[in-house]
Backbone of each chain as ProteinMPNN parsed JSONL, in Angstrom:
{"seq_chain_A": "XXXXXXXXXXXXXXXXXXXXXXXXXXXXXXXXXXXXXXXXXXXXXXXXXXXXXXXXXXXXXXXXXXXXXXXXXXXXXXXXXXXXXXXXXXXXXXX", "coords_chain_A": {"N_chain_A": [[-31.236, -28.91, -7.256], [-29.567, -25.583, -7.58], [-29.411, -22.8, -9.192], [-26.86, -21.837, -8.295], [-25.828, -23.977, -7.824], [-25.487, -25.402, -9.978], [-23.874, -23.58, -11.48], [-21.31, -23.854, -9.997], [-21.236, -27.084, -10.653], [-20.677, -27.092, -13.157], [-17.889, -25.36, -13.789], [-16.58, -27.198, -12.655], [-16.645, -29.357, -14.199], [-15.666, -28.111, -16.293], [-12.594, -27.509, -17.039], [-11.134, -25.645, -18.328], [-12.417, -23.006, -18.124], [-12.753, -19.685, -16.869], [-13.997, -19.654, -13.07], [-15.619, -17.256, -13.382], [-16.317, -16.863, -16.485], [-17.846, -19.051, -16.443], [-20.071, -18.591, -14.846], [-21.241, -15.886, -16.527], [-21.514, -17.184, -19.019], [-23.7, -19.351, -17.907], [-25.979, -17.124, -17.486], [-26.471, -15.659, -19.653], [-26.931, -18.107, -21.122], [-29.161, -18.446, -19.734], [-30.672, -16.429, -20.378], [-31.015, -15.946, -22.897], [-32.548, -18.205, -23.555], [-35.1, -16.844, -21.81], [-35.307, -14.293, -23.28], [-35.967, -15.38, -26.106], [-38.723, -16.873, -25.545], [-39.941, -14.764, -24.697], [-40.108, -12.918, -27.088], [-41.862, -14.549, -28.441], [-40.878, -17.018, -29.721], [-39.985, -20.718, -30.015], [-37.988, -22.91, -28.219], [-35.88, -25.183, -29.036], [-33.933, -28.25, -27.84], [-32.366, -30.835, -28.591], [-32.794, -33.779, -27.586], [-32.942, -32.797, -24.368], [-35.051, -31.334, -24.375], [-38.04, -28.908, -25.578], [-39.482, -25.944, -25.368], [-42.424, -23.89, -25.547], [-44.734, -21.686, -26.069], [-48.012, -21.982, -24.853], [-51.522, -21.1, -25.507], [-53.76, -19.021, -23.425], [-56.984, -18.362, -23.473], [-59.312, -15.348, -23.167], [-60.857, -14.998, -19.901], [-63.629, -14.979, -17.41], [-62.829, -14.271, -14.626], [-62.793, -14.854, -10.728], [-62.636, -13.189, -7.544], [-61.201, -14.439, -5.319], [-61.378, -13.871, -2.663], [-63.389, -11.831, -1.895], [-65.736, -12.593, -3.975], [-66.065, -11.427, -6.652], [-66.693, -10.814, -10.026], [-64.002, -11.219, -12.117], [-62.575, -9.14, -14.92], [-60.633, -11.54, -17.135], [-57.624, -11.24, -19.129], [-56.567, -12.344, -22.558], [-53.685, -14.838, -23.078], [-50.065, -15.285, -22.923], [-48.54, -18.286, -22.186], [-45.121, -19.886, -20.917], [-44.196, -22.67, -22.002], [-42.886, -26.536, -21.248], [-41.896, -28.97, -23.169], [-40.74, -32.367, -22.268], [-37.711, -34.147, -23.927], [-37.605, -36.86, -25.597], [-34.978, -38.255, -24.932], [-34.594, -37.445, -22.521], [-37.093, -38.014, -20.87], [-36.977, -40.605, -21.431], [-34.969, -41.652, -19.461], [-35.523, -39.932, -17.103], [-37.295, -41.639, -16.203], [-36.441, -44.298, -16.077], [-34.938, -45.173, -13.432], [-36.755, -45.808, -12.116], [-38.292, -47.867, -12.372]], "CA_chain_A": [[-30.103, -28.142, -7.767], [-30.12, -24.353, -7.797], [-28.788, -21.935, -10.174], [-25.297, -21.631, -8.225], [-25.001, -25.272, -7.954], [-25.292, -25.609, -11.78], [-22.553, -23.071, -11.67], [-20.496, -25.085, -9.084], [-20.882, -28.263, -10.797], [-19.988, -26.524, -14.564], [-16.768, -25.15, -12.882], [-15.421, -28.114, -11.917], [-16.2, -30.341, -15.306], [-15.076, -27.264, -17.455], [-11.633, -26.297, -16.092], [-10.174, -24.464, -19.066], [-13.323, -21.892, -18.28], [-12.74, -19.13, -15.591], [-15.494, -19.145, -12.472], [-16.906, -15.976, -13.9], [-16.929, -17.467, -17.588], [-19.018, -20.169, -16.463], [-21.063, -17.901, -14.41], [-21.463, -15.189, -17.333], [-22.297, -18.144, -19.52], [-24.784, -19.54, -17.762], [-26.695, -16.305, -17.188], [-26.06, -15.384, -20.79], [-28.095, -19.148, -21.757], [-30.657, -18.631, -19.886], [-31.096, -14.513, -20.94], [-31.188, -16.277, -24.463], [-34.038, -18.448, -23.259], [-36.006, -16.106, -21.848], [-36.079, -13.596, -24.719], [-36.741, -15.935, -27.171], [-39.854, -17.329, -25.764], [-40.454, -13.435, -24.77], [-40.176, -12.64, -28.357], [-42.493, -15.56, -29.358], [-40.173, -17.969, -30.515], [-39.766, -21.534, -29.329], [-36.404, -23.288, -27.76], [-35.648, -26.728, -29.335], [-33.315, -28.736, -27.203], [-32.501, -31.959, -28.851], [-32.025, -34.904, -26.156], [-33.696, -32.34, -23.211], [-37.139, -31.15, -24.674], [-38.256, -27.936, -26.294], [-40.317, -25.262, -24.819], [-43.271, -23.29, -26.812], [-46.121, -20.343, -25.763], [-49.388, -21.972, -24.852], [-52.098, -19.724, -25.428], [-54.813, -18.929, -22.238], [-58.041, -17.741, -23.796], [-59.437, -14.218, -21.922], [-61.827, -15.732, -19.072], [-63.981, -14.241, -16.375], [-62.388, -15.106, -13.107], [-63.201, -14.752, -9.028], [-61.579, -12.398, -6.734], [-61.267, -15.268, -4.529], [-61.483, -13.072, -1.546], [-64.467, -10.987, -2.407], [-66.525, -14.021, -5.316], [-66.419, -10.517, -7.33], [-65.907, -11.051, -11.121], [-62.66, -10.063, -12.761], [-62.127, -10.114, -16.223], [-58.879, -11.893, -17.206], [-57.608, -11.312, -20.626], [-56.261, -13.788, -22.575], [-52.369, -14.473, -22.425], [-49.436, -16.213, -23.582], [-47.881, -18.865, -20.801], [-44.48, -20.927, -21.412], [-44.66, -24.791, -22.13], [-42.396, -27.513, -21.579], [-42.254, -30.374, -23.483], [-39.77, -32.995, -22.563], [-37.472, -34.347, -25.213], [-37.382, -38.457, -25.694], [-33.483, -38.542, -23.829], [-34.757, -37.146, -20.994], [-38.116, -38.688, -20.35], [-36.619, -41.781, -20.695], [-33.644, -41.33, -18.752], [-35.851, -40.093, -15.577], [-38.294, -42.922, -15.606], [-35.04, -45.16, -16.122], [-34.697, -45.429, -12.583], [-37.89, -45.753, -11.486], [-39.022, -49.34, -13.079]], "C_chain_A": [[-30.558, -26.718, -8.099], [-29.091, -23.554, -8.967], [-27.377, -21.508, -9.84], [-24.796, -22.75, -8.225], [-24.455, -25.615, -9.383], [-24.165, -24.802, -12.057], [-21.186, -23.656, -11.436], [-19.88, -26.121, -10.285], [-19.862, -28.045, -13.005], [-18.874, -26.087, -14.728], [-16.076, -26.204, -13.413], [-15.395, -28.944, -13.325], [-15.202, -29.112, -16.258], [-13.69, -26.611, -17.044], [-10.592, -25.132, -16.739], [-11.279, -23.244, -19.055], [-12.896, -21.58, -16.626], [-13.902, -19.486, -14.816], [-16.412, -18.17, -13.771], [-17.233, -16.148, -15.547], [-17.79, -18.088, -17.699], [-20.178, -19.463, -15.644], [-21.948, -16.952, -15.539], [-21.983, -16.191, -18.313], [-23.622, -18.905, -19.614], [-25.815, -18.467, -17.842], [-27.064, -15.589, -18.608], [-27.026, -16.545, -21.718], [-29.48, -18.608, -21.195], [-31.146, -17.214, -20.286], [-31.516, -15.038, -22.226], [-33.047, -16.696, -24.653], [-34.903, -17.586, -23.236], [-36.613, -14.934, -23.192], [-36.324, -14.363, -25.977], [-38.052, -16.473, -27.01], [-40.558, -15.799, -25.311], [-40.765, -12.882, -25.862], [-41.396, -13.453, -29.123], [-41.999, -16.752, -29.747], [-40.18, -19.487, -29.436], [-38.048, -21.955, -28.924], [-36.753, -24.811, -27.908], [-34.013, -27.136, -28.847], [-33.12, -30.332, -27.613], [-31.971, -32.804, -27.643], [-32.626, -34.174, -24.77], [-35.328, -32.002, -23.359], [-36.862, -29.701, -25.295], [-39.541, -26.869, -25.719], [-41.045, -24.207, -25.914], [-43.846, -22.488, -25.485], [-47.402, -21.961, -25.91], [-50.404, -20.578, -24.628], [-53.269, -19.806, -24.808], [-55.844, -17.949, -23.072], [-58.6, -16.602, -22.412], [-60.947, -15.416, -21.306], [-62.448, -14.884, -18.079], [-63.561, -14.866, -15.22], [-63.188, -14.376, -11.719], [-62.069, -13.968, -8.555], [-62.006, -13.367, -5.834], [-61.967, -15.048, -2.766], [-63.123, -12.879, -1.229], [-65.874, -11.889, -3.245], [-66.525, -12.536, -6.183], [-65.672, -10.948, -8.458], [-64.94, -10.478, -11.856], [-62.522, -10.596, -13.895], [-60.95, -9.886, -16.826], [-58.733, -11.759, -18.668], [-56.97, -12.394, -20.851], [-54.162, -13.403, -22.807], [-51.467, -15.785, -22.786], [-48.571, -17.359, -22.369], [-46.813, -19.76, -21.438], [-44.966, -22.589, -21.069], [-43.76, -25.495, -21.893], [-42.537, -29.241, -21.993], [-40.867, -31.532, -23.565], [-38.998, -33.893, -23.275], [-37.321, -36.407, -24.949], [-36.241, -38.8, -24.391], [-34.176, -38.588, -22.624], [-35.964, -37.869, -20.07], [-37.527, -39.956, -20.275], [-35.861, -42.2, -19.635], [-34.36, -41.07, -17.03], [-36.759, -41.289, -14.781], [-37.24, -44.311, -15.687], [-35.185, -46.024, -14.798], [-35.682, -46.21, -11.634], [-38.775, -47.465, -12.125], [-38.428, -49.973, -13.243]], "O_chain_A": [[-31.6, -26.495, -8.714], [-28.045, -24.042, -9.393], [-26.671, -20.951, -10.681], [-23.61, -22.921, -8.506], [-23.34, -25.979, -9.755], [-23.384, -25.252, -12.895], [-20.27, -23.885, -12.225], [-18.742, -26.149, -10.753], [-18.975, -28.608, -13.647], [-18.47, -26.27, -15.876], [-15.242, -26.218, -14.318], [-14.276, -29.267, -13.723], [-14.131, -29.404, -16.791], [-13.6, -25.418, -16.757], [-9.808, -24.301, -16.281], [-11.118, -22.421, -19.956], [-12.745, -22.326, -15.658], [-14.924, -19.688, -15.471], [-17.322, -18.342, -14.583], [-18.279, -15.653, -15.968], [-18.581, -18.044, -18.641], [-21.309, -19.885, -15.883], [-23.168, -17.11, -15.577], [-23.188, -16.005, -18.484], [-24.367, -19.121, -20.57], [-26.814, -18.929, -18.393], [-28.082, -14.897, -18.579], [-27.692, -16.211, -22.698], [-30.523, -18.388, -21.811], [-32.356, -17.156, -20.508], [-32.512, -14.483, -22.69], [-34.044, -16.227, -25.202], [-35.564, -17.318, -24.239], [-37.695, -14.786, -23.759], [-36.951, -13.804, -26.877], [-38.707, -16.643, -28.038], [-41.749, -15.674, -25.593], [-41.803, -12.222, -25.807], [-41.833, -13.085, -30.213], [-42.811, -17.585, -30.148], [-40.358, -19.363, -28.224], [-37.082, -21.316, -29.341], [-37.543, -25.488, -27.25], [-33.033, -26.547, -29.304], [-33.756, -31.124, -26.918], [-30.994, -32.565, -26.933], [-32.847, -35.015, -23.899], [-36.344, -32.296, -22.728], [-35.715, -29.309, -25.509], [-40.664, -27.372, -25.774], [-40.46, -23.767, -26.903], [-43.529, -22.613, -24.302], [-47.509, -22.726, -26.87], [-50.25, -19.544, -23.979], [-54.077, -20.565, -25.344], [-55.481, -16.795, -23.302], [-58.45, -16.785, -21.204], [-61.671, -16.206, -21.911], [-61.759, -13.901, -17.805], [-63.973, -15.98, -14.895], [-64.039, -13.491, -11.805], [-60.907, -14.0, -8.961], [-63.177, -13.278, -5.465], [-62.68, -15.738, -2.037], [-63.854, -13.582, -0.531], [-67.015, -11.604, -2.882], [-67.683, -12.596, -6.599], [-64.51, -11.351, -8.39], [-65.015, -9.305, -12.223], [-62.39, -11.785, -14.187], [-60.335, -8.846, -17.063], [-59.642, -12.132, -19.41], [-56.705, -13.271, -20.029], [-53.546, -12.339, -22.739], [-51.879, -16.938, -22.914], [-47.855, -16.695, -21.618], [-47.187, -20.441, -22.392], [-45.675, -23.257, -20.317], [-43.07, -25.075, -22.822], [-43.011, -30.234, -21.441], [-40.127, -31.625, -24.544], [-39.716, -34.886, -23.396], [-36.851, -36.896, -23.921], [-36.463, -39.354, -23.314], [-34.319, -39.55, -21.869], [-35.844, -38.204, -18.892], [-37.492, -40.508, -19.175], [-36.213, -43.154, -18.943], [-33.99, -41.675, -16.024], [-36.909, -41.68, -13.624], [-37.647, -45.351, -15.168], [-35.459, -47.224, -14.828], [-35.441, -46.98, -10.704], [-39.981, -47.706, -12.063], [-38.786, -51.045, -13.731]]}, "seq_chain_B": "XXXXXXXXXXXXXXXXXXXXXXXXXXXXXXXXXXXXXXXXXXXXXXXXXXXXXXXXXXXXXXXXXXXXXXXXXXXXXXXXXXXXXXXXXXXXXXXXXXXXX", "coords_chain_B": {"N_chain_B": [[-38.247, -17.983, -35.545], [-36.978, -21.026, -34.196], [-34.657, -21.306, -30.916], [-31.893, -22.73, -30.617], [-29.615, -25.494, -29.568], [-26.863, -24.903, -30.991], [-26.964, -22.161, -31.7], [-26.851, -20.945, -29.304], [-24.65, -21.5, -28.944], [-23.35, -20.382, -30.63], [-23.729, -17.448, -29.619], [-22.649, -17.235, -26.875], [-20.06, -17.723, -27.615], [-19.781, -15.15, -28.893], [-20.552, -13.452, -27.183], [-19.02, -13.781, -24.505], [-16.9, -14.578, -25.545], [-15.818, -17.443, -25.481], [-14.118, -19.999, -27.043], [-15.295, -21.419, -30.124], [-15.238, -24.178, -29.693], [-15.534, -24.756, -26.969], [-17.99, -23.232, -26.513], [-19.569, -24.723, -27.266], [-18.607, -27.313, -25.887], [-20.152, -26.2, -23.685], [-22.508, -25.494, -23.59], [-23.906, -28.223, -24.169], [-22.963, -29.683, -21.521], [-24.168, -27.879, -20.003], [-26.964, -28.322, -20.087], [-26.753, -31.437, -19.992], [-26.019, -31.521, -17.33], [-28.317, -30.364, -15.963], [-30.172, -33.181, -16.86], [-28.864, -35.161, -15.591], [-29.357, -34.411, -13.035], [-32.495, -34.279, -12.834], [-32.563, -37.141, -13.465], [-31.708, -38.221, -11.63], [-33.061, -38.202, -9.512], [-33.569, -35.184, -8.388], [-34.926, -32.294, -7.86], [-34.695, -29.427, -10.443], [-34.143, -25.787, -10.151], [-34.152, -22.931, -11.222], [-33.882, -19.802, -10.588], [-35.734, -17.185, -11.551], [-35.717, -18.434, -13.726], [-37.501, -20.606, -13.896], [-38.361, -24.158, -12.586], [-37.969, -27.216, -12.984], [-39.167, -29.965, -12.007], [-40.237, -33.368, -10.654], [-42.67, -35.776, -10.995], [-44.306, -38.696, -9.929], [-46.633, -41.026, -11.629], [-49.152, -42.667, -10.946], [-50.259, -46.482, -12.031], [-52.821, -46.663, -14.601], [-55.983, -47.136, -16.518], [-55.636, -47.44, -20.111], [-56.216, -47.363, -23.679], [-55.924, -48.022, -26.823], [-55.773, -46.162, -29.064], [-56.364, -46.456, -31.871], [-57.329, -49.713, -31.827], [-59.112, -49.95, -30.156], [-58.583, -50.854, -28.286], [-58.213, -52.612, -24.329], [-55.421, -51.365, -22.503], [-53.243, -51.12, -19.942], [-51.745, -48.191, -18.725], [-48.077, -47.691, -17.536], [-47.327, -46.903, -14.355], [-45.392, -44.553, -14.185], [-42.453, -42.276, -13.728], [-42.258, -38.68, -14.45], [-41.278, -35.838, -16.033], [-42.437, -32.254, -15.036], [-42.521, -28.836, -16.372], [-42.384, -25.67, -14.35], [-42.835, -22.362, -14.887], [-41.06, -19.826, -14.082], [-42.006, -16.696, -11.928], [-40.954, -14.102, -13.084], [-39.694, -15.531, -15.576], [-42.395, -15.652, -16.681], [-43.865, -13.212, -16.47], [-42.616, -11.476, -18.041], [-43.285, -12.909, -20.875], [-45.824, -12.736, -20.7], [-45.987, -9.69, -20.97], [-45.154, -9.018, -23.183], [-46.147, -10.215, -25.162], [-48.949, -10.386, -27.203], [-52.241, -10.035, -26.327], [-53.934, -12.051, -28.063], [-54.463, -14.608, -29.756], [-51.975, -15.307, -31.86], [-50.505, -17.607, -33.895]], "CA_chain_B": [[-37.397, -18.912, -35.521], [-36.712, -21.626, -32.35], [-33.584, -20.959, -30.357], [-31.115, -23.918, -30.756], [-27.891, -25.41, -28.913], [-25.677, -24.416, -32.341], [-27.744, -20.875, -31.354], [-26.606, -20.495, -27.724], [-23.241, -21.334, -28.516], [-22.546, -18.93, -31.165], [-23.548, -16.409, -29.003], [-21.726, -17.599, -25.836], [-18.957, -17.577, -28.269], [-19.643, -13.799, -29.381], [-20.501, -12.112, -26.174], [-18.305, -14.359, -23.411], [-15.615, -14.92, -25.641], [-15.448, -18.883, -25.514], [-14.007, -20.598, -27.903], [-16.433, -22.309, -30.439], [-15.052, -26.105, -28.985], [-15.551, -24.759, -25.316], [-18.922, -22.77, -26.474], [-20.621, -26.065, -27.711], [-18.974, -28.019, -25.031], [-20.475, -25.531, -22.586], [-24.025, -25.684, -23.825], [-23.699, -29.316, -23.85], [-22.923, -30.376, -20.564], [-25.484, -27.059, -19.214], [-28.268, -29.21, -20.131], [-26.471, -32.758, -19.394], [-25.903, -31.819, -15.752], [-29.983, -30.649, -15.51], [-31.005, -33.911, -16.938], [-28.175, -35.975, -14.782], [-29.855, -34.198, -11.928], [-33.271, -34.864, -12.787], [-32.071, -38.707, -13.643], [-31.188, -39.04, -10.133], [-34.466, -37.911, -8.888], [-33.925, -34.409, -7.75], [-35.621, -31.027, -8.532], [-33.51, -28.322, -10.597], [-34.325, -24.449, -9.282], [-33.249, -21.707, -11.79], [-34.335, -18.549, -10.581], [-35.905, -15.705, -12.667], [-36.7, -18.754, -15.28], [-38.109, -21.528, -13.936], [-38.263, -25.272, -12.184], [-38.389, -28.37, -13.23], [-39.842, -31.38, -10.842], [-40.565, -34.992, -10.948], [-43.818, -36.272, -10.736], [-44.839, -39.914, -9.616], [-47.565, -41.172, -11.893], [-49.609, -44.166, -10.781], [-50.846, -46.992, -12.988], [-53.922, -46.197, -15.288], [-56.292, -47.631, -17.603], [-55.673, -46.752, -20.93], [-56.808, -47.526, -24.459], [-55.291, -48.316, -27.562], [-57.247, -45.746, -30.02], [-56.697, -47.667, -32.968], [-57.712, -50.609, -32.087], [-59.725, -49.997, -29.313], [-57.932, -52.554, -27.148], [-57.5, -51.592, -23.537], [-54.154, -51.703, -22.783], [-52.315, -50.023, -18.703], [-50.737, -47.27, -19.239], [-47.658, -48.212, -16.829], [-46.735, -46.126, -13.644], [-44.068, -43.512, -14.388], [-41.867, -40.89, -13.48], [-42.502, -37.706, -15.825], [-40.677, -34.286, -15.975], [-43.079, -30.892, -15.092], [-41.659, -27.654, -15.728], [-42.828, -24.694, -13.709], [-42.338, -21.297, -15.696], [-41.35, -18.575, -12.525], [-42.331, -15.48, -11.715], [-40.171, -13.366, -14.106], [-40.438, -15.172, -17.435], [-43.868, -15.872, -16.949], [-44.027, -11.591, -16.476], [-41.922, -11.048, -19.865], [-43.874, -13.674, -21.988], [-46.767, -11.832, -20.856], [-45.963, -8.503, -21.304], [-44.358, -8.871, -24.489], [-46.671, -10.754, -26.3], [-50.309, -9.838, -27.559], [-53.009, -11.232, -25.852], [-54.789, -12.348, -28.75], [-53.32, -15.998, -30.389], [-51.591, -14.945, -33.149], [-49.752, -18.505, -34.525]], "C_chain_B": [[-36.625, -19.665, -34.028], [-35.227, -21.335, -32.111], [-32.719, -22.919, -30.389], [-29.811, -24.517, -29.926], [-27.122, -24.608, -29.714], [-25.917, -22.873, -31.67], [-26.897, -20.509, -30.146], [-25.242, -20.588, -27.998], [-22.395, -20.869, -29.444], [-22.786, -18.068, -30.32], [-23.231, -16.215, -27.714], [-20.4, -17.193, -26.617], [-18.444, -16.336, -28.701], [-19.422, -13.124, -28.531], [-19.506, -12.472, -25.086], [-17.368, -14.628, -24.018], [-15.09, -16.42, -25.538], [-15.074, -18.736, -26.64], [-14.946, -21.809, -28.874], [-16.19, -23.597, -30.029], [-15.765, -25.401, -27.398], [-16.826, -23.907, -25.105], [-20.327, -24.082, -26.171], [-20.333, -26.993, -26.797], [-19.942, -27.472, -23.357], [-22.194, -26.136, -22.577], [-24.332, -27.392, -23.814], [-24.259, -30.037, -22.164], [-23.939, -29.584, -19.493], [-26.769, -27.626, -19.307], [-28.007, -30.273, -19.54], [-26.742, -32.291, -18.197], [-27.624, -31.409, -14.964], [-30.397, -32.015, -15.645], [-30.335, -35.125, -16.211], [-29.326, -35.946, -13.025], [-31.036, -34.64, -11.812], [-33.53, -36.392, -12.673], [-32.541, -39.105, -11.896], [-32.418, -38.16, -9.5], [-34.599, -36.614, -7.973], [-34.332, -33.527, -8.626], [-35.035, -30.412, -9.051], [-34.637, -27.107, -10.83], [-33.429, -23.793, -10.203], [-33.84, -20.438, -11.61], [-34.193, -18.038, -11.318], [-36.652, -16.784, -13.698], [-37.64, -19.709, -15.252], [-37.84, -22.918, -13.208], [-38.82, -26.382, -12.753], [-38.531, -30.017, -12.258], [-40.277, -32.556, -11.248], [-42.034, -35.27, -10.598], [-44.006, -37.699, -11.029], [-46.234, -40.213, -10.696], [-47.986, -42.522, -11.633], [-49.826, -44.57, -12.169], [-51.992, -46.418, -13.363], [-54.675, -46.815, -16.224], [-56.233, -46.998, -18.53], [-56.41, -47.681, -22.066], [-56.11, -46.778, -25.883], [-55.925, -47.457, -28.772], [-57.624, -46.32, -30.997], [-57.391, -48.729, -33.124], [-59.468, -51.044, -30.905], [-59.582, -51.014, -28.132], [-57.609, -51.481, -25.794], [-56.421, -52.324, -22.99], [-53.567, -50.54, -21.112], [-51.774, -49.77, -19.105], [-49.977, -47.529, -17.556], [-47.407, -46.805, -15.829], [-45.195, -45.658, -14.325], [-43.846, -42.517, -13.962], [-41.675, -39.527, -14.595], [-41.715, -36.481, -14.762], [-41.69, -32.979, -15.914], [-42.098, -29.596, -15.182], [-42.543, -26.184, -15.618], [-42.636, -23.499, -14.328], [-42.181, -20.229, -14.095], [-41.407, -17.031, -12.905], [-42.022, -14.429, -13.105], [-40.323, -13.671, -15.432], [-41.738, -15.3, -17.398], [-44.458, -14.059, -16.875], [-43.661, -11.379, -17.791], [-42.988, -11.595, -20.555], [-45.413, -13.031, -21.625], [-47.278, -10.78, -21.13], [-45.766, -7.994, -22.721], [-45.299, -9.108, -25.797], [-48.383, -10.123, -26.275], [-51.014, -10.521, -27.147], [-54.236, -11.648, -26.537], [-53.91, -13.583, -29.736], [-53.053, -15.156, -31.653], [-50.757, -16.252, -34.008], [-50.699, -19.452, -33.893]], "O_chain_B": [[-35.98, -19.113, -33.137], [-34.541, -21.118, -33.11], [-33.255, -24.001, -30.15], [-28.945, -23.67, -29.705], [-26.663, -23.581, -29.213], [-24.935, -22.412, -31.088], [-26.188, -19.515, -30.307], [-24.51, -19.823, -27.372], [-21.166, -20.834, -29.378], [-21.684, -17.61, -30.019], [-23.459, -15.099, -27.246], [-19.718, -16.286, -26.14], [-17.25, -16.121, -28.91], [-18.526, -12.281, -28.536], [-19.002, -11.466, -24.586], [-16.505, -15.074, -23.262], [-13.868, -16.561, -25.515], [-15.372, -17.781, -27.357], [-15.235, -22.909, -28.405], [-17.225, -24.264, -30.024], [-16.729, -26.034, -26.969], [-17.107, -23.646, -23.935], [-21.309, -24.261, -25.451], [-21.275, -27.728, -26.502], [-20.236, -28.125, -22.356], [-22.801, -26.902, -21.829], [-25.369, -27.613, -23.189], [-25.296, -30.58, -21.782], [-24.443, -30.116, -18.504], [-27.633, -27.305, -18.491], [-28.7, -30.514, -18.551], [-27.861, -32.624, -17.808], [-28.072, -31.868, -13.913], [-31.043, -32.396, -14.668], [-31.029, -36.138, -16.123], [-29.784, -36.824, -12.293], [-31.191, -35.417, -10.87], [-34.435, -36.881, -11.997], [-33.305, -39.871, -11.309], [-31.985, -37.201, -8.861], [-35.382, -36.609, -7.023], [-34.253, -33.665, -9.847], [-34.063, -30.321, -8.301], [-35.692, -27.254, -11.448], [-32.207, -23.934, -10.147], [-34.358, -19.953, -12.616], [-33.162, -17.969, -11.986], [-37.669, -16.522, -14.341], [-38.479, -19.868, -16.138], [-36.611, -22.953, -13.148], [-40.023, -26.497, -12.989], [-37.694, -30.912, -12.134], [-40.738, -32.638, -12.386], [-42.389, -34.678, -9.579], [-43.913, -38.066, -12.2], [-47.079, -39.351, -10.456], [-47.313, -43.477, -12.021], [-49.75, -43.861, -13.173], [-52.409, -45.574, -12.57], [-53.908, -47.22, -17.098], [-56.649, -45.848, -18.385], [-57.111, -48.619, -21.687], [-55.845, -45.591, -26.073], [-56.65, -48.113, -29.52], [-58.769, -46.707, -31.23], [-58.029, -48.96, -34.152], [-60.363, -51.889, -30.915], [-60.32, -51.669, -27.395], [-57.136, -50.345, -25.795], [-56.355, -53.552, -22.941], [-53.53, -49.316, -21.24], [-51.058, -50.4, -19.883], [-50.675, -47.588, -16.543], [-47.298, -45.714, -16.388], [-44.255, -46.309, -14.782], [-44.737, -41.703, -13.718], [-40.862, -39.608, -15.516], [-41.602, -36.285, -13.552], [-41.782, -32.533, -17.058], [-41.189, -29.325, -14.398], [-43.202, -25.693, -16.534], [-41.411, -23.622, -14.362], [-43.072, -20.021, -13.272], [-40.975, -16.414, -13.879], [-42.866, -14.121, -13.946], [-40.756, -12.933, -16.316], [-42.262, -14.917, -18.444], [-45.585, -13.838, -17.317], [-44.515, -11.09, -18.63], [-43.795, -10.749, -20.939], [-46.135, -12.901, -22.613], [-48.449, -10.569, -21.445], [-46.098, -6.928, -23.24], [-45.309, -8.571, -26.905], [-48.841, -9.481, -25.33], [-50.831, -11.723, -27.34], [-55.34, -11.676, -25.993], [-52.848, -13.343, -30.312], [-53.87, -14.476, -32.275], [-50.251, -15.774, -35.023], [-50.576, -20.663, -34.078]]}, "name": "protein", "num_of_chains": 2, "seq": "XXXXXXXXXXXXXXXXXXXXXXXXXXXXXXXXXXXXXXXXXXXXXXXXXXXXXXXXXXXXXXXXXXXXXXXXXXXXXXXXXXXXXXXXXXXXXXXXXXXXXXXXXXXXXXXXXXXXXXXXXXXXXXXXXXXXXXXXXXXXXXXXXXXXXXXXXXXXXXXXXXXXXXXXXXXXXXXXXXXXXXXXXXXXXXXXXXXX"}
């Protein structure tokens, strides 16, 4: 599922919302997302999971190319951690 | 301070103009229909923020720490999510690259 299907399928359950409400909406959640874990902050999602900053210590790396050493600083990377609902819910099927 | 459903759908409600019933059912069913999708065993693709994919895990030996009993950890299907291009640029740029929390 891509980011217009999720539009698509939000459409059709939501029908007192225009297209472009549910479009502006979505784009509007995930803008939220992003600057909050841009900012630092985490996103708690009860029933889907909750995403945090892991933090990458600076390292000396490889120019893969070249074996020449590059040094990487260190650096904040998003996390997801999925919430109970959902983990269970996908392995549901599967056992 | 973490970002929340209640969160997203006051401010769906501020800047898009929903109605707080049709904010909260929005945010709602924007997650349900990811984790419907995942359910049913496909990938969901949100450009700019990120993917989330299924991963197969075989059986495993595991071990009970407590008791020290070993105990299979059972084959399962688990959730990965991919951070893309873009926020993984912001959350880098933004933040200090020295742990601070």
């Amino acid at each position: 599922m891509t980011k217009s299907d999720l539009i698509e399928r939000l459409t059709s359950k939501h029908f007192q919302l225009s297209v472009k409400e549910v479009e502006d909406s979505v784009k509007e959640t995930l803008m939220l997302m992003t600057n909050s874990l841009a900012s630092g902050d985490r996103i708690e999602v009860r029933g889907f999971g909750s995403f945090s900053l892991h933090y990458r210590a600076p390292r000396v790396g490889r120019n893969p190319k070249t074996g020449d050493k590059v040094e990487l600083g260190g650096k904040y990377v998003p996390h997801f951690k999925p919430g109970k609902a959902l983990r269970e819910r996908v392995n549901a099927l599967n056992t | 301070m973490a970002l929340t459903k209640a969160e997203i759908a006051a401010h769906l409600s501020e800047e898009i103009g929903l109605s707080k019933r049709e904010a909260k059912e929005f945010v709602e069913s924007f997650f349900e229909e990811i984790k419907s999708t995942l359910e049913a065993g496909s990938p969901v693709k949100i450009s700019g923020f990120g993917g989330f994919e299924l991963k197969d895990k075989g059986e495993r030996p595991g071990r009970n720490p407590k008791t020290g009993e070993d105990i299979p950890i059972e084959a399962r299907r688990v959730v990965t999510f991919k951070a893309g291009q873009k926020l993984k640029e912001l959350v880098e740029e933004s933040l200090p690259d020295t742990p601070n929390k």
